[in-house]
matplotlib code that plots the C-alpha trace (Angstrom):
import matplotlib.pyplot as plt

x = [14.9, 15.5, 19.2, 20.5, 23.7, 25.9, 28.0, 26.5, 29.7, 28.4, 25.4, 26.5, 27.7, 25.0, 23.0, 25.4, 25.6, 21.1, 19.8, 16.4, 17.7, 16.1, 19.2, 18.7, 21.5, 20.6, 22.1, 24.1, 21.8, 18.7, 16.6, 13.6, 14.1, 13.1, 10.4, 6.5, 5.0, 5.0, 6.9, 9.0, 8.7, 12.4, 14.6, 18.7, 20.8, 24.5, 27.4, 25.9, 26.3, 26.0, 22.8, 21.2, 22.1, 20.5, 17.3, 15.3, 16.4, 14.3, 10.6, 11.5, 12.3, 8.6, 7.4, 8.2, 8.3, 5.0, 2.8, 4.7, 7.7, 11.4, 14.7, 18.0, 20.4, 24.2, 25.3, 28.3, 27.3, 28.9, 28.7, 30.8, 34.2, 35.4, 32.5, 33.7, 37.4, 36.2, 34.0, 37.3, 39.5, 37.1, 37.4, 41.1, 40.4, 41.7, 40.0, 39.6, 39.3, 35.6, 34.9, 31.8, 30.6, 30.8, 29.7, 27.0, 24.6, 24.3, 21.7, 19.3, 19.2]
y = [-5.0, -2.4, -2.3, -0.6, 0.2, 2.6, 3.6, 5.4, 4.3, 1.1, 1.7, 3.5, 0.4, -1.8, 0.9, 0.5, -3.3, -3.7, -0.3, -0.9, -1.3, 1.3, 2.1, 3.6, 4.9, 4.4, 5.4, 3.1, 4.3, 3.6, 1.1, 1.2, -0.1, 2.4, 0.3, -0.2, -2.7, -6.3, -5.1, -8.1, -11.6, -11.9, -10.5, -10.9, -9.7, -10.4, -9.7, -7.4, -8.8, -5.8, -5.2, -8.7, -8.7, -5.6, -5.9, -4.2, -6.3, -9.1, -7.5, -5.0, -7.9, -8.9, -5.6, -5.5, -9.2, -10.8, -13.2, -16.4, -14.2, -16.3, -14.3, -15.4, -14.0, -14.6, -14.0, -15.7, -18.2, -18.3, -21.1, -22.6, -23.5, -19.7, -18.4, -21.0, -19.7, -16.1, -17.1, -18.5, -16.0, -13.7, -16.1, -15.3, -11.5, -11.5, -9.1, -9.4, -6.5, -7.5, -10.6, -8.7, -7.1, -10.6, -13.1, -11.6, -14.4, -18.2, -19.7, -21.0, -17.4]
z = [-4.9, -1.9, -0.7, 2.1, 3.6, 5.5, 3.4, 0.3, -2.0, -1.4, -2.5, -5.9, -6.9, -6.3, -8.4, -11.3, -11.1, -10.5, -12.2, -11.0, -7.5, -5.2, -2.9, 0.3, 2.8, 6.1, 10.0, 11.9, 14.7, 12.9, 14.4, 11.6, 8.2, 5.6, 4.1, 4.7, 6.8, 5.1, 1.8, 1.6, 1.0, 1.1, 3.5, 3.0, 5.7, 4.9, 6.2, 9.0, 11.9, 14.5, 12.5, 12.8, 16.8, 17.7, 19.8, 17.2, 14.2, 14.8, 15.4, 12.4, 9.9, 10.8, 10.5, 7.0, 5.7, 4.5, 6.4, 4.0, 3.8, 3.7, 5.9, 5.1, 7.8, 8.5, 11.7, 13.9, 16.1, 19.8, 19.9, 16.8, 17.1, 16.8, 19.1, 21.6, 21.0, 21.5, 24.7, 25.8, 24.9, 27.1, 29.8, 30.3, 29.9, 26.2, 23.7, 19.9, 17.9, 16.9, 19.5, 21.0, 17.6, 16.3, 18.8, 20.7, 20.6, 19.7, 16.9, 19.9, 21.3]

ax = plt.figure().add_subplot(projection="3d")
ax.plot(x, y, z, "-o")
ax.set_aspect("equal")
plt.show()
């Protein structure tokens, strides 16, 4: 398994929890994952929303997942009921504190 993360406190604890873990602290201006070319046949991206709607995201997931390779991704979609709420919000010049980190995109985009 090959975790990465900002924060490197973060990453101390996955190492305690997954010993053989290989833990590797990354930018929040990278735009390369710190991995060879099709390394993975499963990629988890949780919680990381800014990360997963950044232009580079999606053609480095295939640079490093296999040909039969499986992504599991969370990101919010704009257009559930919150995204919809947020899009509105915006409509009326209202700003959330993380409306544009969060809903950046919908699942058809």
């Amino acid at each position: 398994m090959t975790c990465t993360d900002v924060s490197q406190e973060s990453l101390n604890i996955c190492k305690q929890k997954i010993p053989d873990a290989s833990c590797i602290k990354v930018e929040p201006a990278d735009t390369v994952l710190p991995v060879n070319k099709e390394e993975f046949d499963l990629l988890l991206c949780i919680e990381v929303a800014p990360v997963i709607q950044e232009d580079w995201f999606i053609e480095e997931a295939y640079r490093v997942m296999t040909k039969d390779s499986t992504a599991v991704l969370m990101c919010w979609n704009r257009l559930s009921l919150r995204g919809l709420f947020v899009l509105l919000k915006d409509s009326f010049g209202i700003k959330g504190k993380h409306d544009e980190a969060y809903y950046k995109r919908s699942y058809p985009e």
